[in-house]
Short mmCIF file of the C-alpha atoms (twelve columns), coordinates in Angstrom:
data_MODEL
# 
_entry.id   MODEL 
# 
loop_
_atom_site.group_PDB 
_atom_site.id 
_atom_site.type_symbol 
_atom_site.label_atom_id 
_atom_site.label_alt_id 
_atom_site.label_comp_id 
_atom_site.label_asym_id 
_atom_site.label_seq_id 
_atom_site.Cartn_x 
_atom_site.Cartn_y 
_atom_site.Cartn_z 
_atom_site.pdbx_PDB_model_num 
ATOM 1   C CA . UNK A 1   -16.469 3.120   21.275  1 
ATOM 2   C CA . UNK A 2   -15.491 -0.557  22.329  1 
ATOM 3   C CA . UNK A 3   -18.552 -1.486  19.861  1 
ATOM 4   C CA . UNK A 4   -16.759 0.490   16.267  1 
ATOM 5   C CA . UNK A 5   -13.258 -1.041  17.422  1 
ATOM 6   C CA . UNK A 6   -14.702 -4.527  17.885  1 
ATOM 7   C CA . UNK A 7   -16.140 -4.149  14.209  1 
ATOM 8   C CA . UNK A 8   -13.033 -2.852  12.821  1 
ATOM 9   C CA . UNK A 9   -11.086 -5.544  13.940  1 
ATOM 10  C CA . UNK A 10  -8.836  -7.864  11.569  1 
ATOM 11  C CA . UNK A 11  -9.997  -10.738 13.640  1 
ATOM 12  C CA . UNK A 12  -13.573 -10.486 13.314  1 
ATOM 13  C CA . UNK A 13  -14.678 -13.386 11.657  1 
ATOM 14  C CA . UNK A 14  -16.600 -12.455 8.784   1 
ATOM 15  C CA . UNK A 15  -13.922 -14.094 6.376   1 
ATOM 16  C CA . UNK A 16  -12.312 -11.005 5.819   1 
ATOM 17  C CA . UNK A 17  -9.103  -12.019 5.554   1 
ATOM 18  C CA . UNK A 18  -9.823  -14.482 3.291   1 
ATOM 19  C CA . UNK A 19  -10.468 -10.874 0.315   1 
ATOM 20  C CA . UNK A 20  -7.308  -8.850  -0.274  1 
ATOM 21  C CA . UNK A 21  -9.669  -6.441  -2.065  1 
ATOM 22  C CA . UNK A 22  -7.792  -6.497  -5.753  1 
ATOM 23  C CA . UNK A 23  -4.289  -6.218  -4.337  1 
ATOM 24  C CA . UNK A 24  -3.488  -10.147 -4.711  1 
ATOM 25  C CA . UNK A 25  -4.065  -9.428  -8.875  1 
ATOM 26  C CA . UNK A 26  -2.415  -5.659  -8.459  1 
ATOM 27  C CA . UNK A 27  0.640   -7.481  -7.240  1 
ATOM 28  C CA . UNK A 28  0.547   -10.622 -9.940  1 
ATOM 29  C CA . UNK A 29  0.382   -7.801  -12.643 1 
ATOM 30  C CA . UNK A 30  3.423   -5.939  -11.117 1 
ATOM 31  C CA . UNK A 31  1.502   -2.778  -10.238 1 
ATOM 32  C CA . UNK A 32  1.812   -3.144  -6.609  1 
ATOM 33  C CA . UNK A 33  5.835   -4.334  -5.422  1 
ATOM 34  C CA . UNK A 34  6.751   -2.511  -2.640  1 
ATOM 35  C CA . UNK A 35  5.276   -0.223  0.297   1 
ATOM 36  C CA . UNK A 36  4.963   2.906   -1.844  1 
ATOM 37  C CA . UNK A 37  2.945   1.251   -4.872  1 
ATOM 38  C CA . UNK A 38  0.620   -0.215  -1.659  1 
ATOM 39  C CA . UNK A 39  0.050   3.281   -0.252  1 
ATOM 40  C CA . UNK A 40  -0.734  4.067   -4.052  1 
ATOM 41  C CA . UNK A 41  -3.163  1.590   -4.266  1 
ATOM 42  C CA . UNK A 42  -4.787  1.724   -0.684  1 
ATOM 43  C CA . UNK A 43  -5.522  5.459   -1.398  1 
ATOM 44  C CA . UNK A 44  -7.204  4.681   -5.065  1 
ATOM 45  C CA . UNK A 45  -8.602  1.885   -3.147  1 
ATOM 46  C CA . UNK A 46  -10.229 4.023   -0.352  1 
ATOM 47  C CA . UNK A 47  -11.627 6.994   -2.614  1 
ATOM 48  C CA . UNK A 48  -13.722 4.155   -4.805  1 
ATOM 49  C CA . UNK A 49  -14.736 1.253   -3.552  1 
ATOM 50  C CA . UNK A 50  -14.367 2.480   0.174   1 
ATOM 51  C CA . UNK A 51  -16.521 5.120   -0.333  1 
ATOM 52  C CA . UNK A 52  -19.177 3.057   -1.925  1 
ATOM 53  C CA . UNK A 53  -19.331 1.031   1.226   1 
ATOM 54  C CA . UNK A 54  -18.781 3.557   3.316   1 
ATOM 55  C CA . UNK A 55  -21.925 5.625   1.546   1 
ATOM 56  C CA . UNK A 56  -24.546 2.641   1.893   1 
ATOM 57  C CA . UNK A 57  -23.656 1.660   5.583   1 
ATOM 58  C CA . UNK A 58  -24.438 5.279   6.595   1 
ATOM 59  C CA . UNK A 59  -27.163 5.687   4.761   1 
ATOM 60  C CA . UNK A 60  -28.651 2.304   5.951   1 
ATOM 61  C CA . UNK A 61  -27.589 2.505   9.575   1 
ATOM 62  C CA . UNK A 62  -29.450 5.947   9.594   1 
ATOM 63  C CA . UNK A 63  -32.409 4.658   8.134   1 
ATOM 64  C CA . UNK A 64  -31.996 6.803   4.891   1 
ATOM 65  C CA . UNK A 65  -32.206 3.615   2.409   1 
ATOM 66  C CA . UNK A 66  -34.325 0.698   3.653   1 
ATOM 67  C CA . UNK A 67  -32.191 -2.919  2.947   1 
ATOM 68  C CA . UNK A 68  -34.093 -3.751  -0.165  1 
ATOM 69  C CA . UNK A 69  -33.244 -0.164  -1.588  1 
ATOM 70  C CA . UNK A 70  -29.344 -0.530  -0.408  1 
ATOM 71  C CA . UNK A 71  -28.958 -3.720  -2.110  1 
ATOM 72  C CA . UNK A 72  -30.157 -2.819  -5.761  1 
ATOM 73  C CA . UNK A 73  -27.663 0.787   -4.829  1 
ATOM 74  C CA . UNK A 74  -24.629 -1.431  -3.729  1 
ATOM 75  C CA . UNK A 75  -25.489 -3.648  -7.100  1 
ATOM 76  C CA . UNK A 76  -25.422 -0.582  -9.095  1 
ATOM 77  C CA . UNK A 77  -22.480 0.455   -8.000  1 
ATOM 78  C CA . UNK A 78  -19.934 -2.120  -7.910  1 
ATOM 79  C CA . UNK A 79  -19.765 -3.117  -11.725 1 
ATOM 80  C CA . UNK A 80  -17.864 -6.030  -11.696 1 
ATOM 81  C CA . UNK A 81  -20.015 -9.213  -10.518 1 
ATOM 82  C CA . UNK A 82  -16.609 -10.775 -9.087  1 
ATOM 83  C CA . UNK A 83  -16.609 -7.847  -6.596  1 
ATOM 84  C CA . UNK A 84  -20.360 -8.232  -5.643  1 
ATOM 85  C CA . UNK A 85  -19.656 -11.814 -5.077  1 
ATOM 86  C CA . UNK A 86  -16.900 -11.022 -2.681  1 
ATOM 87  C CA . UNK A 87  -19.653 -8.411  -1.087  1 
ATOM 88  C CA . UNK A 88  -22.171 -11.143 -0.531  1 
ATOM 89  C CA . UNK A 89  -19.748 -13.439 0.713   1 
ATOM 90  C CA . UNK A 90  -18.491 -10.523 3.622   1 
ATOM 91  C CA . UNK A 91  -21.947 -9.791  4.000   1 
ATOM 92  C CA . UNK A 92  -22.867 -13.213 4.832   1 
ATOM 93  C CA . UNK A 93  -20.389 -13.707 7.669   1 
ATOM 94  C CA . UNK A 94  -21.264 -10.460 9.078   1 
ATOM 95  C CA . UNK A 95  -25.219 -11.574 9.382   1 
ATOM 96  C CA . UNK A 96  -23.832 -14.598 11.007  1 
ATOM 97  C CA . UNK A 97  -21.708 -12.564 13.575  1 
ATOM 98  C CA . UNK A 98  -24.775 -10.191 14.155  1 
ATOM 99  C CA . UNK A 99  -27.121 -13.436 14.859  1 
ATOM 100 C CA . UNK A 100 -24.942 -14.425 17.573  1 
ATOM 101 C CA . UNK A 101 -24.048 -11.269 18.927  1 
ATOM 102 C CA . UNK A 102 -27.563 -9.494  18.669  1 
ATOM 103 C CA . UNK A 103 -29.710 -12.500 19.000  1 
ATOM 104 C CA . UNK A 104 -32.848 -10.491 20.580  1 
ATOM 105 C CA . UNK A 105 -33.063 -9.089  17.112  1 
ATOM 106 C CA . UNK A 106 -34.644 -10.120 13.856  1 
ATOM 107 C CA . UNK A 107 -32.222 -10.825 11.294  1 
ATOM 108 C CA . UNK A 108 -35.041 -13.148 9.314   1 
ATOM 109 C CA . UNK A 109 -36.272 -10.272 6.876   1 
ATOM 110 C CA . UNK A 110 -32.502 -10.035 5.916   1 
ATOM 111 C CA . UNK A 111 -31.650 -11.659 2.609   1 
ATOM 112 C CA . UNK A 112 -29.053 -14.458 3.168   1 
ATOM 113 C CA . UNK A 113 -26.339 -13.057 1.644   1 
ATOM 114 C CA . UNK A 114 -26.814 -9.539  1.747   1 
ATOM 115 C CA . UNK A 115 -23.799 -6.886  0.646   1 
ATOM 116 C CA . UNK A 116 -21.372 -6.389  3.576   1 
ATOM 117 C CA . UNK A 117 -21.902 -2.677  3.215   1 
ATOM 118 C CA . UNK A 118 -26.102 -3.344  3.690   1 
ATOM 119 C CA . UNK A 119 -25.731 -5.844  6.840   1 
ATOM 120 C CA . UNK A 120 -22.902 -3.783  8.004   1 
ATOM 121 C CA . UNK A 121 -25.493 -0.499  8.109   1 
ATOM 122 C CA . UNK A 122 -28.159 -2.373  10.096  1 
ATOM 123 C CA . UNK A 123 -25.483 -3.905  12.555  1 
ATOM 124 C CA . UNK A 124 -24.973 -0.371  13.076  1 
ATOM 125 C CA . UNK A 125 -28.427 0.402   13.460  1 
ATOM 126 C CA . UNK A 126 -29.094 -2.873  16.201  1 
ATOM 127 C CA . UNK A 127 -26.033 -1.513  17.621  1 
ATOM 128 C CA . UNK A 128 -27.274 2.568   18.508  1 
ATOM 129 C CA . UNK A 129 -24.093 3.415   16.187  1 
ATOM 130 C CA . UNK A 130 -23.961 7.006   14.012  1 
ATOM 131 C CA . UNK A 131 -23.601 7.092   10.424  1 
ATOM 132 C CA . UNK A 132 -20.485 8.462   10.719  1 
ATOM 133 C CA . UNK A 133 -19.546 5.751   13.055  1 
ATOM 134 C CA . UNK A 134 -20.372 3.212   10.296  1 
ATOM 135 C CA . UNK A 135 -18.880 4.996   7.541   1 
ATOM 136 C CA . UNK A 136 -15.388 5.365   9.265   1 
ATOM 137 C CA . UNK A 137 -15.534 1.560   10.451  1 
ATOM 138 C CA . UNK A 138 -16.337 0.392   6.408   1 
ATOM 139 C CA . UNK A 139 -13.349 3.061   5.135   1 
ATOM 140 C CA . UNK A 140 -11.244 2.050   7.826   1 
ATOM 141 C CA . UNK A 141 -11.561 -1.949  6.824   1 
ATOM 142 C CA . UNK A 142 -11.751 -1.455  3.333   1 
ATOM 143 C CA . UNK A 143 -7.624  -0.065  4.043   1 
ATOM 144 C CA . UNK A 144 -6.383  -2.928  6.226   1 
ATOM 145 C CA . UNK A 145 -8.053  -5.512  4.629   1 
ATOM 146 C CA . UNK A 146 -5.747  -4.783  1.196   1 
ATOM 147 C CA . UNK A 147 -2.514  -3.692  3.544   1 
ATOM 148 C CA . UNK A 148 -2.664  -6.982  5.683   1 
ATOM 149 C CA . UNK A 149 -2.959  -9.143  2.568   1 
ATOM 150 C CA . UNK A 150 -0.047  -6.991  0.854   1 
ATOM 151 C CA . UNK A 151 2.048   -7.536  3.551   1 
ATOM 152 C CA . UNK A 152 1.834   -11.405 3.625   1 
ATOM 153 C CA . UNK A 153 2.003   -11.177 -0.161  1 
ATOM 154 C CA . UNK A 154 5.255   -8.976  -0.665  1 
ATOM 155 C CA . UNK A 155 6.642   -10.194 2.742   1 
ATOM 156 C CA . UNK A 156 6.414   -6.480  4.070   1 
ATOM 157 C CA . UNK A 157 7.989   -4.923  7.257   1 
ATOM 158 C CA . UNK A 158 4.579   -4.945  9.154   1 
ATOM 159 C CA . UNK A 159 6.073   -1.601  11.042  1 
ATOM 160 C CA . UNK A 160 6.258   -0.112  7.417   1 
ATOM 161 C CA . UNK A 161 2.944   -1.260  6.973   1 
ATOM 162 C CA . UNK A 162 1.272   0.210   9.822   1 
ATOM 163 C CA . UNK A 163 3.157   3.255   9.514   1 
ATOM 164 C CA . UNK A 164 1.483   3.490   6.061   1 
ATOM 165 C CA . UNK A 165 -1.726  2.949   7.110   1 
ATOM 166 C CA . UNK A 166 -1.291  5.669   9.584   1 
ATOM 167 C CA . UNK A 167 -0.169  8.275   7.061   1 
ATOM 168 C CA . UNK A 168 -3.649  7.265   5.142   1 
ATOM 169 C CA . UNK A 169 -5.896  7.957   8.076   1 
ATOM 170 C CA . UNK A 170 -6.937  11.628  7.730   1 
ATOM 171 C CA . UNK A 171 -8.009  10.244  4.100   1 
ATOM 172 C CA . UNK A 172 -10.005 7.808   6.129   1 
ATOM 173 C CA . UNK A 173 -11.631 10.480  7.828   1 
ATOM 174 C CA . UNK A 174 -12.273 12.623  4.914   1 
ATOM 175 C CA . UNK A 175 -13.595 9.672   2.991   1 
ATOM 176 C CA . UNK A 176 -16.438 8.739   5.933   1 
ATOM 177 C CA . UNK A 177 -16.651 12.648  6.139   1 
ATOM 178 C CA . UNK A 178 -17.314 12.846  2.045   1 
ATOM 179 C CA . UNK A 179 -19.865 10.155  2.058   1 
ATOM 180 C CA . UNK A 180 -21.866 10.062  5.548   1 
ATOM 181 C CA . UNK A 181 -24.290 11.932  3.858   1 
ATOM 182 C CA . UNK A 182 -24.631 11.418  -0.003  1 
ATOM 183 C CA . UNK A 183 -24.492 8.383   -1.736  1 
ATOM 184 C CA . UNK A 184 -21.659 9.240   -4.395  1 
ATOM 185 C CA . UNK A 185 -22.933 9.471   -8.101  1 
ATOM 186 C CA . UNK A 186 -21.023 5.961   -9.688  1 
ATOM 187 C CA . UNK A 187 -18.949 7.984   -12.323 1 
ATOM 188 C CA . UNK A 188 -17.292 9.640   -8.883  1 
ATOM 189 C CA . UNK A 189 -16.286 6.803   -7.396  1 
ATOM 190 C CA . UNK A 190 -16.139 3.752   -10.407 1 
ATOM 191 C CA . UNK A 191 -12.589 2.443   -10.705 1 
ATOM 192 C CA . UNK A 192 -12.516 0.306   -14.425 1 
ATOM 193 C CA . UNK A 193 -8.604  -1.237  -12.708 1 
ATOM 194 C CA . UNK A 194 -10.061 -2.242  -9.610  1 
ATOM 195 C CA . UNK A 195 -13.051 -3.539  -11.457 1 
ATOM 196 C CA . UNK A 196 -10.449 -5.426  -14.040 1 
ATOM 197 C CA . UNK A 197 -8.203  -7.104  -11.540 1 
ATOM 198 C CA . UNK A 198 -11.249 -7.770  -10.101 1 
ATOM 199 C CA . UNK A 199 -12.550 -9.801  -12.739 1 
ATOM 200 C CA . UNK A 200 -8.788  -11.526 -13.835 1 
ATOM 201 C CA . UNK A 201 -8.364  -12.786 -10.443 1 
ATOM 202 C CA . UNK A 202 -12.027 -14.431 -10.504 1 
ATOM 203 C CA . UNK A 203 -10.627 -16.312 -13.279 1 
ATOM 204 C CA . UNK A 204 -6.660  -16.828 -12.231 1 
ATOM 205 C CA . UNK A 205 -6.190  -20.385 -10.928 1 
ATOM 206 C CA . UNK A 206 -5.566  -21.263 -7.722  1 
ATOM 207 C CA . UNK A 207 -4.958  -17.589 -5.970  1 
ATOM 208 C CA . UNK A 208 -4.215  -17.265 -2.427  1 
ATOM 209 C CA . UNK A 209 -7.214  -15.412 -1.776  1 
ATOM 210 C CA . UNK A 210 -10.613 -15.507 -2.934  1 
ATOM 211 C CA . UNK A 211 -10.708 -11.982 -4.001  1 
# 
């Protein structure tokens, strides 16, 4: 248990909180302005892209896809090549994390910037976690990541926050519980918004976060 809580921390440093996940452009654009248009967007958030991530961690920490396999399924399904970017970059930090912290294993057959949902999976693996466990710790940080960054962007009542986040956690579960064993079929869980703001902020100067 201490294990899935360390990896769902904020404060891991994987450069997480450097991504608000889309809700930096969501909130340039006016679609996100207050805590109910957040919860709005965490939830679209979590059934897409959070179930994408979700899908390949489980299915690569339980040895269902091998890495070379997950990467070419993450590719195909996150459309928008600002998006992978931010993927690789996560992924990245996280293989640097699981050097230090696992150093007994072999990291070397591991491309160098793999997608954070792929490293994320073996971690998992190296770590004697469950699927499930991976799945819920991918959901889980796919939600805070956006609600943290919402809440220094709006200038949020972080109680509000976290109360939100808490009303979204049985969709957490049923998320991980949707995806622990299927990879979802891209037309279930494609987003063209997410995949748009995506894209503008790529291409916005000078944003507060990278993605």
């Amino acid at each position: 248990m201490s294990t899935i809580l360390s990896l769902a921390d904020s404060r891991l440093p994987t450069g997480g909180h450097v991504h608000s996940g889309g809700v930096e452009e969501a909130i340039e654009r006016g679609l996100v302005r207050d805590i109910a248009t957040v919860e709005a967007f965490l939830n679209r958030r979590l059934r897409t892209s959070g179930a994408v991530t979700a899908s390949i961690a489980a299915a690569v920490c339980r040895s269902v896809l091998d890495v070379q396999a997950a990467e070419l399924e993450s590719d195909a399904r996150t459309p928008s090549p600002a998006a992978r970017a931010a993927s690789r970059a996560q992924g990245r930090g996280l293989l640097r994390l699981a050097r230090a912290s696992w150093p007994d294993h072999s990291w070397d057959s591991l491309p160098r910037r793999p997608h954070l949902s792929v490293i994320a999976g073996v971690v998992g693996r190296v770590a004697g976690l469950t699927g499930l466990d991976m799945a819920s710790v991918q959901v889980y940080t796919t939600m805070t990541g956006s609600a943290i960054a919402a809440q220094r962007l709006l200038a949020l009542d972080p109680s509000d926050v976290a109360a939100c986040t808490l009303r979204l956690a049985r969709t957490c579960d049923e998320v991980a519980d949707l995806v622990v064993d299927r990879l979802p079929d891209l037309i279930d869980v494609s987003d063209p918004l997410l995949d748009v703001l995506s894209e503008s902020h790529a291409r916005r100067e000078r944003p507060l976060f990278v993605s």
